[in-house]
N, C-alpha and C positions, 0 to 999 in steps of 0.2 A: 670956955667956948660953949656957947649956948649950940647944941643941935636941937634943929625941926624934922619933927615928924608926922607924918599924916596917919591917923587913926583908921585902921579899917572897919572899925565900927559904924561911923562916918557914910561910908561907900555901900555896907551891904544892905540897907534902907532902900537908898537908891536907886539899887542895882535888883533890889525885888520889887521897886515900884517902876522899872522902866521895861522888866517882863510882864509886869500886870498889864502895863498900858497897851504892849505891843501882843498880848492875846487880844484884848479886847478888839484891837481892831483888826483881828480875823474873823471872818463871819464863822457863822456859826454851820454846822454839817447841815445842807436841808433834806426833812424827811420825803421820801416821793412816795405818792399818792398811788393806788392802781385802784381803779374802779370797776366791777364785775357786774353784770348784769343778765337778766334772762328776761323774754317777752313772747308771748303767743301771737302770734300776729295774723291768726284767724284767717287760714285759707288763702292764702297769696298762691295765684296760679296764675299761668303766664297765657296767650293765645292760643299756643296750639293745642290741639286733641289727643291725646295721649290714648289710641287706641286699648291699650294695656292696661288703662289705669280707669275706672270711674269718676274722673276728674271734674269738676267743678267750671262753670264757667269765670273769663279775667276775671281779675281784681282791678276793680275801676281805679280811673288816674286819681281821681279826687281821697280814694280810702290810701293808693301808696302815698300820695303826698303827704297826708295826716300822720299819716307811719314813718315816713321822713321825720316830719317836724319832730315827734316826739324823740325819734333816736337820735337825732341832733340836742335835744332837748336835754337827756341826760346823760350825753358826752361819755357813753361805758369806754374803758379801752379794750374790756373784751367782752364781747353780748354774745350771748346763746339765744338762737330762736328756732320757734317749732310752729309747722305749719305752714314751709314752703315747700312748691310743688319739686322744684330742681333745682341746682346751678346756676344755669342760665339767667332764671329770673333774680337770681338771688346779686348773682355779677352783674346783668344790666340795673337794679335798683341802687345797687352800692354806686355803681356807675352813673348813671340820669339824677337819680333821685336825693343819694346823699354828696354826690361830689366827690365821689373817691376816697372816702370820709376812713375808710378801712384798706388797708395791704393785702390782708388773708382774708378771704373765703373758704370757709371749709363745709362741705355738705356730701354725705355719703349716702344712695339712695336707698331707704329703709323697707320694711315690710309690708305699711299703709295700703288697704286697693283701692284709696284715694289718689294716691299718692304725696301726703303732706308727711315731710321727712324735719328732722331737725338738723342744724345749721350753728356753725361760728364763726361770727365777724371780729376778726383782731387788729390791732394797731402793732401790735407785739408779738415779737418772733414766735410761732407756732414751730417747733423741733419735731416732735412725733403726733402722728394721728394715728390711730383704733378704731373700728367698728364692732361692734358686738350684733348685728342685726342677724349673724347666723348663727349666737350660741342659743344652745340648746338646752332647754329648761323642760326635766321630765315632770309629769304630772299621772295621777294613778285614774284618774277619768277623761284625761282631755289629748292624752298621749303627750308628743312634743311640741310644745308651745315655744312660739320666738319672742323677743321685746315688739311691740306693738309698731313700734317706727325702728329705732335705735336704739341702744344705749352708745354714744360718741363720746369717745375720748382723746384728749390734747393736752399734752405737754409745752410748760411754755418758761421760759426763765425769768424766772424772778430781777430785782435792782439788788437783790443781796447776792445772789451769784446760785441762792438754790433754783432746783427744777421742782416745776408745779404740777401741778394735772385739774385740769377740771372735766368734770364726766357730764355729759347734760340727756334728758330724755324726756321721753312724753310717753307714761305710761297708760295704759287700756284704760279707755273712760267706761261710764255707764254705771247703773246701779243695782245692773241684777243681779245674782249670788253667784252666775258664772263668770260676771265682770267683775266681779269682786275677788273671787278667787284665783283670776289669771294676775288680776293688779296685784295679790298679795304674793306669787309664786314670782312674779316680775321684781317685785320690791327684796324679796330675797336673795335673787337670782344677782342685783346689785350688791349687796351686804357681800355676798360669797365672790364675787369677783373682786372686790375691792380691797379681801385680805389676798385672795389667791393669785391675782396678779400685779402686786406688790404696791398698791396705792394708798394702803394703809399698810402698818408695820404688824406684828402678830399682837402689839398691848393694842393697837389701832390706832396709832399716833402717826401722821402722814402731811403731807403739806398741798392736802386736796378738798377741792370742793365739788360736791354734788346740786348739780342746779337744773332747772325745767318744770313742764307742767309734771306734776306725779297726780294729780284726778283725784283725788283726797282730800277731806279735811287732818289737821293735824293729831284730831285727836281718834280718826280713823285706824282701826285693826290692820287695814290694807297694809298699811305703811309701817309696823312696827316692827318688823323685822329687817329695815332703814336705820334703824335708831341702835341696834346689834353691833354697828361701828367703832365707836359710837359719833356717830355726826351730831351736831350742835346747832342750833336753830337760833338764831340771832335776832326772829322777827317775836320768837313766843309769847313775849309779854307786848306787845304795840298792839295799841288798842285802833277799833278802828281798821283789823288788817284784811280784811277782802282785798283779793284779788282779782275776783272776776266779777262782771257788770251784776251778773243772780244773788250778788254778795257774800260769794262762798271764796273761801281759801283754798288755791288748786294750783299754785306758784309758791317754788321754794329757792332758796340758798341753803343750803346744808356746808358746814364746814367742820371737818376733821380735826383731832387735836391736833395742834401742830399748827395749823392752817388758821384756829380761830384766835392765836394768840400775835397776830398782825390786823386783828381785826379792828377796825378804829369805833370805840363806841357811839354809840348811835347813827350811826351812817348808816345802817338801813331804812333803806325809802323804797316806798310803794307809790308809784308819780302815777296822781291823779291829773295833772291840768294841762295844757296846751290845747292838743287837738285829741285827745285818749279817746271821749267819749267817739269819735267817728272812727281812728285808730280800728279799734279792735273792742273783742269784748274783754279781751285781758287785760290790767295794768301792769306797764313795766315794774319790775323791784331790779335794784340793783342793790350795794355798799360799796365802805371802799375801804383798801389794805395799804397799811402805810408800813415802809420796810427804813 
């Protein structure tokens, strides 16, 4: 009697080419995108008179619409801006001008006696806010010194399930030796917060970014006790980087260890086109973080 048998030899081919097949036609995990941004937007002040404040006359419909365009333009999901008067203005533009284009509004009013305070507009859950505009920054000739606007801070969760922060500011402009020295006592005053209130880790590794005007150039004194984090500058070799119309560099992204290893190379941009040049004297810079 002849017996048949079937070979498993036969089957295990097969049966590892009918698993290849049926991965393949799983898609694939896709990476999501977050795009971070920061903008000056030069004096955005609303109608009324802010007896309390030295305030500036509106910001004409023709300069907010330009300002639309462009934030429309490069689609941040979370933008920091510095240079609006309040709130108000800041929720009716979101409102009229981008179309509801953001959920969160966040603006805390700062120290300015303009009153041009900084600002975050998110698409994405904002968890915790911070203001620093009451800490106290000693000085041995100017007594106690505050952050010039803010230093604002926001927690936001990340597509990977961590918590973010990003800290944004508009540090003291000008270029006399006592503007220089409040920027440089400012710019430390961040570095020391950043370990002391846990945003970075004690080596400085942290899943945070430092963004806004800081009134320096990069290779500025003011600024080097910023770099004490150590924060990471994504833009340092892009050639061509002026930020503002005088063609100085006065707009940063700063990001933390931690924070720059979701960075997607060369996704830093500095958007020169649309409507910029009526915009503002600032160019937007954003990048983007793929998790």
């Amino acid at each position: 009697m002849i017996e048949s048998r079937s070979s498993p030899l036969i089957f295990i081919p097969l049966i590892f080419i009918l698993l290849l097949i049926s991965a393949c036609d799983k898609p694939a995990a896709e990476n999501i995108v977050i795009r971070i941004g920061t903008y000056n937007v030069q004096n955005m002040f609303d109608d009324c008179d802010d007896p309390g404040k030295s305030d500036d006359p509106p910001t004409p419909d023709t300069r907010l619409r330009a300002l639309a365009s462009v934030i429309v333009d490069i689609d941040c999901d979370i933008i920091a801006l510095q240079e609006v008067e309040n709130i108000e203005i800041l929720e009716k533009f979101n409102d009229e001008y981008l179309s509801g284009m953001y959920n969160q509004i966040i603006l805390v009013e700062g120290n300015d006696p303009r009153g041009i305070d900084v600002a975050v507009l998110s698409r994405l859950n904002i968890s915790e806010i911070n203001s620093y505009r009451d800490y106290q920054i000693n000085t041995a000739d100017h007594g106690t010194i505050h952050f010039s606007r803010d230093l604002l801070a926001v927690k936001w969760l990340a597509p990977d399930g961590q918590q973010w922060n990003i800290l944004t500011t508009h540090l003291k402009s000008g270029a006399t030796d006592v503007d220089v020295e409040k920027r440089t006592l400012q710019a430390r005053a961040i570095a020391g917060i950043c370990s002391a209130d846990g945003y970075v880790s004690f080596l400085g590794r942290g899943n945070t970014i430092l963004l806004g005007d800081l009134n320096a150039e990069p290779w500025a004194e003011d600024l080097q006790a910023i770099s004490s984090v150590p924060f990471s500058d994504p833009a340092k070799d892009l050639p061509y980087r002026q930020t503002h119309r005088s063609g100085k560099v006065l707009d940063y992204i700063l990001l933390a260890p931690g924070a720059d290893t979701h960075y997607m190379i060369s996704s830093f941009t500095i958007y020169r086109e649309g409507l910029t040049e009526i915009a503002s004297d600032h160019y937007p810079i954003y990048l983007d973080l793929q998790f």
